[in-house]
C-alpha positions as CSV (number, residue, x, y, z in Angstrom):
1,X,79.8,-82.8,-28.0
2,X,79.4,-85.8,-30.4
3,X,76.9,-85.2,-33.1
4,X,76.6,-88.3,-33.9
5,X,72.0,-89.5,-35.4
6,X,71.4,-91.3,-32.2
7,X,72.2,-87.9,-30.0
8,X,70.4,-85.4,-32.3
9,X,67.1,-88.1,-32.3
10,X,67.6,-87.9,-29.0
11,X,68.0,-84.3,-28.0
12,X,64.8,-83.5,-30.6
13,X,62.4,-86.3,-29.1
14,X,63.2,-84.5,-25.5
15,X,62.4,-80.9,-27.2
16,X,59.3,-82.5,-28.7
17,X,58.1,-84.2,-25.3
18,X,58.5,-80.9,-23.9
19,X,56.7,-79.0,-26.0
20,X,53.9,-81.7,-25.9
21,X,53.8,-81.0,-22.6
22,X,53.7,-77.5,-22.3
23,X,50.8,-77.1,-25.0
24,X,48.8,-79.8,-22.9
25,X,49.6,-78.1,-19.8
26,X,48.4,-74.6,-21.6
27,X,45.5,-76.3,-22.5
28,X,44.5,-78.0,-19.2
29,X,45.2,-74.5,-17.5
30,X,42.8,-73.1,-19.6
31,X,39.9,-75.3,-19.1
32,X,40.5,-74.7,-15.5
33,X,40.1,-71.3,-16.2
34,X,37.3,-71.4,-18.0
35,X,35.5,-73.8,-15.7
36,X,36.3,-71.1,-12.8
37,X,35.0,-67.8,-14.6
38,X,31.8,-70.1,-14.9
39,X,31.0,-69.9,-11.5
40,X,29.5,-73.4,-11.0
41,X,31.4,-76.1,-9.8
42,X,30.8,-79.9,-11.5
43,X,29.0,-80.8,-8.0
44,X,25.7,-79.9,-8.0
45,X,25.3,-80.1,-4.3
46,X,28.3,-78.3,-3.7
47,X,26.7,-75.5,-6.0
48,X,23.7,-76.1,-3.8
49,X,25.3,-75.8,-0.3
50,X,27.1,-72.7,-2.0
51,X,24.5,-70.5,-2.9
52,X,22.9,-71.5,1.0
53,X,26.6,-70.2,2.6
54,X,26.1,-67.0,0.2
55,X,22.5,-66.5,1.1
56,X,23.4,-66.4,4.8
57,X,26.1,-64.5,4.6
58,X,24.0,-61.8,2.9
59,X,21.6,-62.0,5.6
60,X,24.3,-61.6,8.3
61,X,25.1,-58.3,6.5
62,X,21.9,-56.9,6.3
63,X,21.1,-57.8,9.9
64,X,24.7,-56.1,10.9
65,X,23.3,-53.1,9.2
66,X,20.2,-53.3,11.2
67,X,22.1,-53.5,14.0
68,X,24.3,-50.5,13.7
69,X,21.3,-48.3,13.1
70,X,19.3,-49.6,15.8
71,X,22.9,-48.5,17.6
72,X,22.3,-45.0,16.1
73,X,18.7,-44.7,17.2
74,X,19.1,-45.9,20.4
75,X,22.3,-43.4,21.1
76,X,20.0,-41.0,19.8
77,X,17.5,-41.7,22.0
78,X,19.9,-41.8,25.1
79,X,20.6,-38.4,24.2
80,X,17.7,-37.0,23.7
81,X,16.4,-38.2,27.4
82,X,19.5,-37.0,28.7
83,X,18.6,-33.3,27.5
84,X,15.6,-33.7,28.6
85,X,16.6,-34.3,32.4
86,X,19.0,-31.8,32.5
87,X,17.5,-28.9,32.8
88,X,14.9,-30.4,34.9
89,X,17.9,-30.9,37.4
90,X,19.6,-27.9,36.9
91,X,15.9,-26.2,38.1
92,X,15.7,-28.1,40.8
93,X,19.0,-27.7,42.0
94,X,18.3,-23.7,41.8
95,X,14.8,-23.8,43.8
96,X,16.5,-25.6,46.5
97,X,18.6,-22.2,46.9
């Protein structure tokens, strides 16, 4: 390799460019960062519309929760009519002997 001033002012203005460029890269990721641990977006209506999609997905968990227990109570329910009728059968079925 010729190391002649033109190639080594060359080969150090690349290596600065680069580093340049990494340190602003660095920087711009962590402003990204930064802006993303913050939780609120630059748009305030997007912020708006978010907190709405949140709210409503909070409410479609507590009314699937709801849901499942009515599920329990009515299963319970079905069950406790069911014993209820048995025996009443199973009497009947015995008279009729």
């Amino acid at each position: 390799m010729n190391m002649d001033p033109g190639n080594i002012i060359q080969l150090i203005a690349v290596i600065g460019v680069t580093l340049i460029g990494c340190v602003a890269a660095l920087l711009l990721i962590k402003a990204l960062a930064r802006r993303v641990e913050a939780g609120s977006p630059a748009d305030p209506e997007l912020s708006r519309q978010l907190r709405e999609v949140r709210a409503q997905f909070e409410e479609g968990e507590a009314l699937r929760a709801r849901v499942a227990e009515l599920e329990e109570r009515l299963d319970f329910a079905e069950r406790m009519l069911t014993a209820q009728r048995e025996p009443s059968r199973i009497g009947q079925v015995e008279e009729t002997r």
